[in-house]
C-alpha positions in Angstrom: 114.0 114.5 82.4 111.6 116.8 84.3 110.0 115.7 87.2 106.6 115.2 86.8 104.1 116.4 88.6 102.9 114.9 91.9 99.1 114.3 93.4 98.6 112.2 96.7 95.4 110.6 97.0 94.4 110.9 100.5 91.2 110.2 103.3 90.0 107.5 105.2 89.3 104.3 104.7 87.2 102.7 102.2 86.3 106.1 100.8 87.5 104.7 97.5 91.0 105.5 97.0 92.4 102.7 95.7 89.5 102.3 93.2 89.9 105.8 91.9 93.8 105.5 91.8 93.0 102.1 89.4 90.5 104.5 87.6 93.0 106.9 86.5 95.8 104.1 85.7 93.8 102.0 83.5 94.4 98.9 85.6 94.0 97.0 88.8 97.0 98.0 90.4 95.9 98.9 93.6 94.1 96.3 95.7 91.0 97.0 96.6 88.9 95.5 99.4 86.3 96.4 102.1 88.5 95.6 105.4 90.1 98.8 105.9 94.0 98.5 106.0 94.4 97.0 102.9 96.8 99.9 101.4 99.1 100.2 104.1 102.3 102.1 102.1 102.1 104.5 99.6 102.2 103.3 95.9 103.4 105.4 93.1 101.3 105.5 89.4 102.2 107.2 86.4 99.5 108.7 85.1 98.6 110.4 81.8 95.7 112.8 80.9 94.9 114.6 77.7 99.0 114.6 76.8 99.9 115.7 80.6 102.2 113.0 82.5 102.0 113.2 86.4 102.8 110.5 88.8 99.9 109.9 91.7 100.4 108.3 95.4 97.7 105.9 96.5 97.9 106.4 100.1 96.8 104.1 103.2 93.7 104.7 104.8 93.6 105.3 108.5 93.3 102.3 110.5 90.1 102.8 113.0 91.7 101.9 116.6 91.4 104.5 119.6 90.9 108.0 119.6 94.8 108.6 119.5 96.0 106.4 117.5 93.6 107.6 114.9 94.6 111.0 115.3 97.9 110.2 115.0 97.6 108.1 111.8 95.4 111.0 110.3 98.4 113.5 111.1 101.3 111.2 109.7 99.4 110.3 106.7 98.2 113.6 105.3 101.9 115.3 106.7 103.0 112.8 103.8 100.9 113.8 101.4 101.6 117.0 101.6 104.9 117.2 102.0 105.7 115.4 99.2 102.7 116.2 96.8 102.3 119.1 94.5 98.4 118.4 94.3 96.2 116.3 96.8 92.7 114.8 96.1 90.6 114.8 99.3 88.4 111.4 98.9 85.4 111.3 100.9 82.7 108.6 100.7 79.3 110.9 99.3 77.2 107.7 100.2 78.3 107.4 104.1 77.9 111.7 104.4 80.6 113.9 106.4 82.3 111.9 108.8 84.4 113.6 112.1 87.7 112.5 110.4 87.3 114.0 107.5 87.5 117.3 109.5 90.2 116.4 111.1 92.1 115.8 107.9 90.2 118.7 106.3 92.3 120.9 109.2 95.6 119.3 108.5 95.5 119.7 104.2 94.2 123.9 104.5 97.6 124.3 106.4 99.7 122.5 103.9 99.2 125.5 101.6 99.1 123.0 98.2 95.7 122.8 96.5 93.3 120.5 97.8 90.4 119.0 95.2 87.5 117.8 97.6 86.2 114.9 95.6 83.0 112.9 97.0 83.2 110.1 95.8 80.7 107.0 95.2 77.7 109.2 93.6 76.5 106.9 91.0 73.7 108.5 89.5 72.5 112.3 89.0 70.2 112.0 91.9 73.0 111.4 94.3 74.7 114.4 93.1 72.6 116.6 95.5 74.4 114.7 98.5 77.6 116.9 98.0 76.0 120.0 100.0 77.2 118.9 103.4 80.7 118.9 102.1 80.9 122.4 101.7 81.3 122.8 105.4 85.0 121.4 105.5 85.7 124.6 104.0 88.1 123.1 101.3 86.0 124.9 98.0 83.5 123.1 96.1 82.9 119.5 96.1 83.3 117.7 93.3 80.9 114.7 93.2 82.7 111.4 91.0 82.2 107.6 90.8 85.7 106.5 90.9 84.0 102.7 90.4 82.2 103.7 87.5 84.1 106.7 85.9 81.2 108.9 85.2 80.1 112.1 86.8 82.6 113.9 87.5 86.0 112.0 87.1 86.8 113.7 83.7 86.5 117.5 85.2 88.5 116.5 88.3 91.3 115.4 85.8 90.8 119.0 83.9 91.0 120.8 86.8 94.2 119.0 88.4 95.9 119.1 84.9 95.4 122.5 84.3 98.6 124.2 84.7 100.9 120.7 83.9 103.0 121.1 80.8 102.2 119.1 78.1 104.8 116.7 76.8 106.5 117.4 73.8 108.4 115.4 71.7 111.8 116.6 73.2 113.4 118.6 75.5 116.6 119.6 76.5 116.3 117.7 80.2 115.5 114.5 78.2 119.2 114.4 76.5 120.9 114.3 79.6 121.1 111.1 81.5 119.6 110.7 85.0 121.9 108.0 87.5 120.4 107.6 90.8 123.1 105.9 93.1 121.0 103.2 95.0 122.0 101.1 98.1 121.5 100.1 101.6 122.9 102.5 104.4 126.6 103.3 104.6 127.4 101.4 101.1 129.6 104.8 100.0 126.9 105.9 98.0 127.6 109.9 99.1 131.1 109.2 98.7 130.9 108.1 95.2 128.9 110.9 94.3 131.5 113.3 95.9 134.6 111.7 94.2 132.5 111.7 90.8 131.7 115.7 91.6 135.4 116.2 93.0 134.1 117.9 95.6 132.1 117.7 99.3 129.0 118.1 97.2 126.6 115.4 100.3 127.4 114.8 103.8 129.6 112.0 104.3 129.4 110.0 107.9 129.8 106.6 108.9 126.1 106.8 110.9 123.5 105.3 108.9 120.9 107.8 107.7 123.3 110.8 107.0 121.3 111.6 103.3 117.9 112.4 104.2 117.0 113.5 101.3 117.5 112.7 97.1 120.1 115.0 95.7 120.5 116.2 92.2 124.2 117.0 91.1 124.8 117.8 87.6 128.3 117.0 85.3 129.6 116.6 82.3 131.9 113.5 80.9 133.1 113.7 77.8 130.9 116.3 76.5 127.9 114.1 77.4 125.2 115.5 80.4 124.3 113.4 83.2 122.6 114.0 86.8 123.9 112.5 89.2 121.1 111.9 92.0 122.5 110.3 95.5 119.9 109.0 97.7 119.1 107.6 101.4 120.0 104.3 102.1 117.0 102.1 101.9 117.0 99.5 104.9 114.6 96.7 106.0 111.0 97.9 106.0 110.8 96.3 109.8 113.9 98.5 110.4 112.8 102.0 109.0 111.7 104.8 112.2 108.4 106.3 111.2 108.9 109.8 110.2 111.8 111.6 108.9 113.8 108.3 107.8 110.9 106.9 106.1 110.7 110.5 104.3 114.1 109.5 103.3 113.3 105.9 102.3 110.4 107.1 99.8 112.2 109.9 98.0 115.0 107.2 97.4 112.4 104.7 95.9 110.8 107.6 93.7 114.4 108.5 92.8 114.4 104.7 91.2 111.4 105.7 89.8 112.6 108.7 88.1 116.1 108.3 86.6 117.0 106.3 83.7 120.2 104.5 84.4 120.0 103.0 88.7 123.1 102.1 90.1 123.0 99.6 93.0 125.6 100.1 95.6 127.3 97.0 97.2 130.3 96.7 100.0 132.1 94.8 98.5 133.8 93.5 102.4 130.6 93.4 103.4 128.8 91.1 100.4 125.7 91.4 98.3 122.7 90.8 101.1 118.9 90.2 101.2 118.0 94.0 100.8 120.4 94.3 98.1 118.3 91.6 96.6 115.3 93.7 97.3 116.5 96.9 96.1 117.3 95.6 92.8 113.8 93.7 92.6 112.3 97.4 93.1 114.5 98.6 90.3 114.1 96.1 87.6 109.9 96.0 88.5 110.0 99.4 88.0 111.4 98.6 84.4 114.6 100.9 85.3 118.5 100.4 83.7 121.1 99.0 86.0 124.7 98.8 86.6 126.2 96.7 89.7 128.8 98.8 91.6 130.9 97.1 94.0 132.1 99.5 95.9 135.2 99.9 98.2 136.9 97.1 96.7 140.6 98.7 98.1 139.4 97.1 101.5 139.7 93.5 99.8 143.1 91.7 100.3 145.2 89.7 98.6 143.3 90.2 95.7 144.3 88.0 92.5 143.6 88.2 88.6 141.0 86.0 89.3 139.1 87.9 92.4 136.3 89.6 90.2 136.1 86.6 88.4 135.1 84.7 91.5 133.3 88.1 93.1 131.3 88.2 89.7 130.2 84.2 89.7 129.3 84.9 93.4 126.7 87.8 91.8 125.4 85.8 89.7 124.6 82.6 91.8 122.5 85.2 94.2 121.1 87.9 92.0 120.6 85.3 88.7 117.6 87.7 87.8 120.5 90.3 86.8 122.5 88.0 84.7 122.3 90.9 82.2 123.2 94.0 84.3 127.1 95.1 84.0 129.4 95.0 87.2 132.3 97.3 87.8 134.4 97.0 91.0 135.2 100.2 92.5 136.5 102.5 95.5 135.1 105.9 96.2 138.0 106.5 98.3 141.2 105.9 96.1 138.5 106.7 92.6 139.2 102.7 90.8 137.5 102.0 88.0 134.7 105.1 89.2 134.3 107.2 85.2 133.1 103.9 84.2 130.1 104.7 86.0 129.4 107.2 83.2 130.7 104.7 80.7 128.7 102.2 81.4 125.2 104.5 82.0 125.6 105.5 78.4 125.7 102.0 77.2 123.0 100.8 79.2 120.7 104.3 78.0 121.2 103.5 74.8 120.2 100.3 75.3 117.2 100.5 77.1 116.3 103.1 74.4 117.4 101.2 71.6 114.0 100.1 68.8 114.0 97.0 66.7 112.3 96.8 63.1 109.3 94.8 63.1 110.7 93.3 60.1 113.5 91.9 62.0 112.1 91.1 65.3 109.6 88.9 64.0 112.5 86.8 61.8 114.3 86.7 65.2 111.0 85.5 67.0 110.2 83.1 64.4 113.5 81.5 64.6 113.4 80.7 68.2 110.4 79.6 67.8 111.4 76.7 64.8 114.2 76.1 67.3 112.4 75.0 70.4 108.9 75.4 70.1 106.7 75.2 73.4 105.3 72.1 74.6 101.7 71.1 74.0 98.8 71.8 77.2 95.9 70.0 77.1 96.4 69.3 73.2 97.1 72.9 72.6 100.3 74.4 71.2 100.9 78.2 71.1 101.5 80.0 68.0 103.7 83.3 67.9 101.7 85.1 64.9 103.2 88.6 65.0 105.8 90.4 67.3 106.2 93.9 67.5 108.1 96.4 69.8 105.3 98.3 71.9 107.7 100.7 73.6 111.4 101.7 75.1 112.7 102.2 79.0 112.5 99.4 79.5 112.5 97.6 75.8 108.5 96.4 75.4 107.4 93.5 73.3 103.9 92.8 72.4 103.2 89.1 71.1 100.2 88.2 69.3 99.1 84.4 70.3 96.5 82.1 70.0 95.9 81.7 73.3 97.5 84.1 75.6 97.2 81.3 78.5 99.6 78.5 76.5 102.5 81.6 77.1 104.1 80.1 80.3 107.0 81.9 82.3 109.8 79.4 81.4 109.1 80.1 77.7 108.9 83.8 78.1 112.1 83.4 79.5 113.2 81.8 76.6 112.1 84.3 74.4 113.9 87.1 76.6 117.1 85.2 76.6 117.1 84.5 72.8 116.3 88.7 72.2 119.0 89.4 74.3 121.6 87.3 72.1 119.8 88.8 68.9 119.5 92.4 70.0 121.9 92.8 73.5 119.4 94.8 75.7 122.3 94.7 78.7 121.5 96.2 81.6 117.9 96.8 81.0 114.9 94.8 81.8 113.0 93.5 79.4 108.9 93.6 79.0 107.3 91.0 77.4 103.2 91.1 76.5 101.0 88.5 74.9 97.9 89.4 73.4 95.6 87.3 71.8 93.9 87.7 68.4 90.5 88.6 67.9 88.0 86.1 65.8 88.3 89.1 63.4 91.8 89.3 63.5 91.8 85.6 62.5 89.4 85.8 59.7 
């Protein structure tokens, strides 16, 4: 898996950022409002244009407040940007003219040494398009004037031009036959330490103090003639309990790690018990449609351990992470090596699952079955009919239903459904998409 390319979205508020960032996704993902504030973290998209895959940060606007805060807002949010982005997309509002921030972020991106596209947005028709002249004296090269709300003007170049050097995707390479874990978990877990005993060697810095691993680490090792990268990562604490700065660096590059990998394994101490952020953790890894294996680690600290100790360890899993029913749990120790190859064991299985197609053929027998066995319950008078299934897509395993009525689908049944492909088709340890789509009145006909 390469990484893909990165482009930060940055400026100040209600410039349009979030509506731009929607306008290249396809979607509403970003909210978008006119108090200022709204985006307060930094959101990741994938994004594709003309065959070219990058991923793009919708940042936070800067909060108005006094003179320093602002400034000090405008430095920490464009140091972000920059340091992590390959490309950055200067939003300014064309509409409201040059504004006194904008220079001071201008300043900050020209010594970041990445390319900078100045876009101005909010230029709705080709009479605006003469308001861009102004812009030239941030000194970042020539505007380029765009209507992120509309997607004309200029929207289509500024994608040409920020493409233009990304690879285009082919159909294989020899990154995408290797498997990419990313070891997850809050701070001091044994996440380095695992890594190390899987390496056999002092490959990350150990240390009892929280917030040792600063940064996402990319080992590479071979298992039974089979390729993985092994990626350890910062331990990701309570948002409340994250320093501005260096940590929350840290913090990011372990949730874009998530993002990136194919197999996530979530770290727990075992003497220590599964807690609320381990909850959350594995909430960001299943929304972000990710593989995962449950890893309880140092379980040579447990005493007086019976036959029946992971049985009762595993049921206790289950009763506070139900969501992950289907993930696999191995009980480990990074320190004596227990159980620790079946880390590789087990990210194979769940690769292939998450990666594993069904027929349509045999999908829709399966979905038709479940349906004749408990179909849903009338709304209104209404009944939903499952007309045709078909698998939209893999990592995680996508379904697309066709329906009469998209809105008769309720969550309980698609829960059903999920549960009843699982026992058809297995899908462990991978989440599993599920889309309804209605027919058209010419589809019908």
């Amino acid at each position: 898996m390469k990484r893909k390319p990165v482009v930060a979205i940055v400026g100040r508020p209600n410039v349009g950022k979030s509506t731009f960032v929607n306008r290249l996704v396809g979607s509403r993902n970003s909210i978008v409002d006119d108090l200022p504030g709204v985006t307060r973290d930094r959101i990741y998209f994938d994004v594709e244009w003309q065959h070219r895959h990058f991923t793009v940060i919708d940042t936070g606007g800067i909060i108005p407040g006094d003179e320093d805060e602002i400034m000090v807002s405008i430095f920490d949010q464009a140091r972000i940007a920059c340091e992590e982005a390959d490309k950055i997309v200067f939003l300014v509002d064309g509409k409201a003219g040059i504004n006194p921030v904008d220079f001071d972020i201008a300043n900050i991106l020209r010594r970041s040494g990445k390319k900078v596209f100045l876009a101005v947005n909010k230029l709705d028709n080709p009479e605006s398009l003469l308001m861009t002249g102004d812009f030239y004296q941030l000194a970042l090269g020539e505007p380029i004037a765009i209507s992120a709300l509309h997607g004309n003007a200029g929207v289509g170049d500024l994608l040409d031009m920020i493409c233009e050097d990304f690879e285009i995707d082919s159909e294989e390479s020899e990154d995408d036959k290797r498997i990419k874990i990313a070891i997850v978990g809050r701070p001091n877990a044994g996440k380095s330490s695992i890594v190390n005993s899987l390496l056999n060697e002092d490959r990350v810095i150990v240390s009892d103090v929280s917030g040792t691993t600063r940064d996402s680490i990319d080992s590479y090792i071979t298992y039974n003639d089979r390729e993985f990268i092994i990626v350890d990562t910062a331990g990701i604490r309570k948002k409340a309990k994250v320093d501005y700065g260096v940590e929350k660096f840290a913090v990011d590059r372990a949730i874009r790690s998530i993002r990136d990998c194919d197999v996530a394994v979530l770290v727990i101490d075992a003497a220590e018990g599964i807690s609320d952020q381990d909850k959350k953790i594995s909430s960001i890894i299943t929304e972000a449609g990710k593989g995962i294996i449950i890893a309880v680690n140092k379980w040579d600290l447990i005493e007086d351990k019976k036959s029946n100790t992971i049985n009762k360890f595993d049921k206790m899993l289950s009763n506070e992470i139900p969501f992950l029913e289907y993930a696999p749990k191995i009980f480990i120790s990074a320190k004596t090596k227990q159980r620790l190859n079946q880390i590789f064991d087990k990210s194979a299985e769940v690769y292939e699952q998450a990666t594993k197609r069904v027929s349509t053929g045999l999908l829709n027998k399966v979905v038709k079955e479940l349906y004749a066995l408990n179909p849903p319950a009338t709304v209104k008078g209404k009944r939903l009919k499952l007309l045709y299934s078909t698998q939209a897509g893999i990592q995680p395993p996508s379904f697309v239903l066709f329906a009469n009525n998209a809105d008769l689908l309720k969550d309980h049944y698609k829960r059903y459904i999920e549960n009843k492909l699982r026992e058809a088709f297995g899908f462990f340890g991978t989440p599993i998409k599920i889309f309804v789509r209605e027919r058209s009145e010419k589809d019908k006909k």
